[in-house]
N, C-alpha and C positions, 0 to 999 in steps of 0.2 A: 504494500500500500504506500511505498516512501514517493511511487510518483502516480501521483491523481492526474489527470489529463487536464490540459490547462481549458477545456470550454467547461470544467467545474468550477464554483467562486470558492475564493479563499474558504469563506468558515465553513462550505461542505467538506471541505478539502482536511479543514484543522478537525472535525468533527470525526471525519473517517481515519485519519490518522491515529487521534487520541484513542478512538474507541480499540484500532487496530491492536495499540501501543499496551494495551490491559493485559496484552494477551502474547504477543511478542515482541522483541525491540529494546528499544531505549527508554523503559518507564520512566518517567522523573519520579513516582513516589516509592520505587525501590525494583523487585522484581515481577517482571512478568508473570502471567499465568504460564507462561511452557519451563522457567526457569524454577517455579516452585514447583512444579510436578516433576523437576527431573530426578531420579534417584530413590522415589518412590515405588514400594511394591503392589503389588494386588492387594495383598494381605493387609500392609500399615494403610492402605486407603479406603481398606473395607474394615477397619478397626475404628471404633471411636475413642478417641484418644483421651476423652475428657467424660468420664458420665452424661447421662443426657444430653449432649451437644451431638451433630453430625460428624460425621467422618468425612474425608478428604474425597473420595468417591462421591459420595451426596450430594457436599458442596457441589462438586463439577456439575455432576445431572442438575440440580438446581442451577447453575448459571447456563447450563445448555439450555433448560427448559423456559429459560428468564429471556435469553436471546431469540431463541425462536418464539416466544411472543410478539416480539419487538419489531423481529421481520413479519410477523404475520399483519401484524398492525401497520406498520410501513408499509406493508403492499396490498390490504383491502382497507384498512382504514378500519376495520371491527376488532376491539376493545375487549379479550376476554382473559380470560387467566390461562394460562400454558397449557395445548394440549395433553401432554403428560402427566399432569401434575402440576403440582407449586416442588413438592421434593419427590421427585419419583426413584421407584425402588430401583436398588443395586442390584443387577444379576449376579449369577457364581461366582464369586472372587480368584476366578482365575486370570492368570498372567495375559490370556490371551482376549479374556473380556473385557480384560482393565484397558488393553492395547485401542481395543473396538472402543470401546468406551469415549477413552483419548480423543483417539479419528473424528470418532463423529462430533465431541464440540468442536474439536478444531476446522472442523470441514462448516461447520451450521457458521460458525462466529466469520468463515471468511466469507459465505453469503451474505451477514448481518453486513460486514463491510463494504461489500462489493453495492447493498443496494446504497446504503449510506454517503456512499461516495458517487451513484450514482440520482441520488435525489436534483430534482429542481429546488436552486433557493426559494421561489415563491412559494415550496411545503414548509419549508421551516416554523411561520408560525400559524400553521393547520391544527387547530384544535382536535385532538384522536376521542372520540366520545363525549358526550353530552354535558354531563357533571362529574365531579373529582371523586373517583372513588378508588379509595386506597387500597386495595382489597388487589385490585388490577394494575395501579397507577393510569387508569383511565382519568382523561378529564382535562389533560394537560396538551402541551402541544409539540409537533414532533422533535422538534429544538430539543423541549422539555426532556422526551420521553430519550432521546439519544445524550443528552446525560446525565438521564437516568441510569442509564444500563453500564454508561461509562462506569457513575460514582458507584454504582452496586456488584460489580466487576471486582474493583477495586478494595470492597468493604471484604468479599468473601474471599480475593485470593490473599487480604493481609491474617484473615484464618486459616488458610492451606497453610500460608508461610508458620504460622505460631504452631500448628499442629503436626508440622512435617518436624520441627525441631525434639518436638514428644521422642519422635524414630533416632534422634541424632545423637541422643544421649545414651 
């Protein structure tokens, strides 16, 4: 994503960027999501490292399941909670599910980029649903809702990072 095609404007440009930058690259708030999943097993990411809290596994589905909202919403404009779930379940915590697992945020979060960067400015302040319901984060507008997914990107992989350290000790 480091070059957007210049008939995009600048802030779809910084918007696809930052969002890309959650996930790979040069974060400025520390490490990416591919650099805190690195070194990670099947196992420590289908373990919950803290009582009651999610596992490293979870987190992911939950940000997979948060982005492709986000693309669903950027590309019909309907406003609902993640097909999946909000935390959808982990399958067999084998090495080779955890790989699939991987793949597919990674592959869904570069669709979320690719539409993101290819947005018209004049969506930027499109209202996505009626009234603000937090429930969805419906209600806001697509500016809104693309840093949204940024700042909640951000919030859950600085929990991979605090729980991958669990494994490091």
């Amino acid at each position: 994503m480091e070059n957007v095609p210049v008939t995009h404007t600048i802030e779809i440009a910084r918007l696809a960027q930052q969002l890309d930058k959650t996930f790979s690259g040069d974060a400025w708030y520390g490490p990416p999501l591919e650099a805190a999943l690195s070194g990670i097993t099947a196992e420590q990411a289908a373990t919950s490292a803290v009582v009651g809290a999610h596992g490293i596994w979870e987190i992911l589905l939950h940000l997979s399941a948060w982005e492709g909202a986000a693309l669903h919403r950027l590309t019909s404009g309907y406003v609902s909670l993640p097909q999946e779930g909000d935390w959808p379940e982990i399958s067999e915590p084998t090495e080779t599910d955890w790989a699939l697992a991987k793949e597919w945020v990674f592959m869904r979060h570069r669709e979320l980029v690719e539409c993101v960067a290819n947005l018209p400015e004049s969506r930027l302040d499109e209202r996505l649903g009626q009234q603000r319901v937090l429930e969805t984060g419906g209600g806001v507008t697509v500016a809104e809702t693309i840093h949204g997914v940024i700042q909640h990107n951000v919030y859950h992989i600085g929990q991979i990072v605090i729980l991958k350290k669990h494994f490091q000790n």
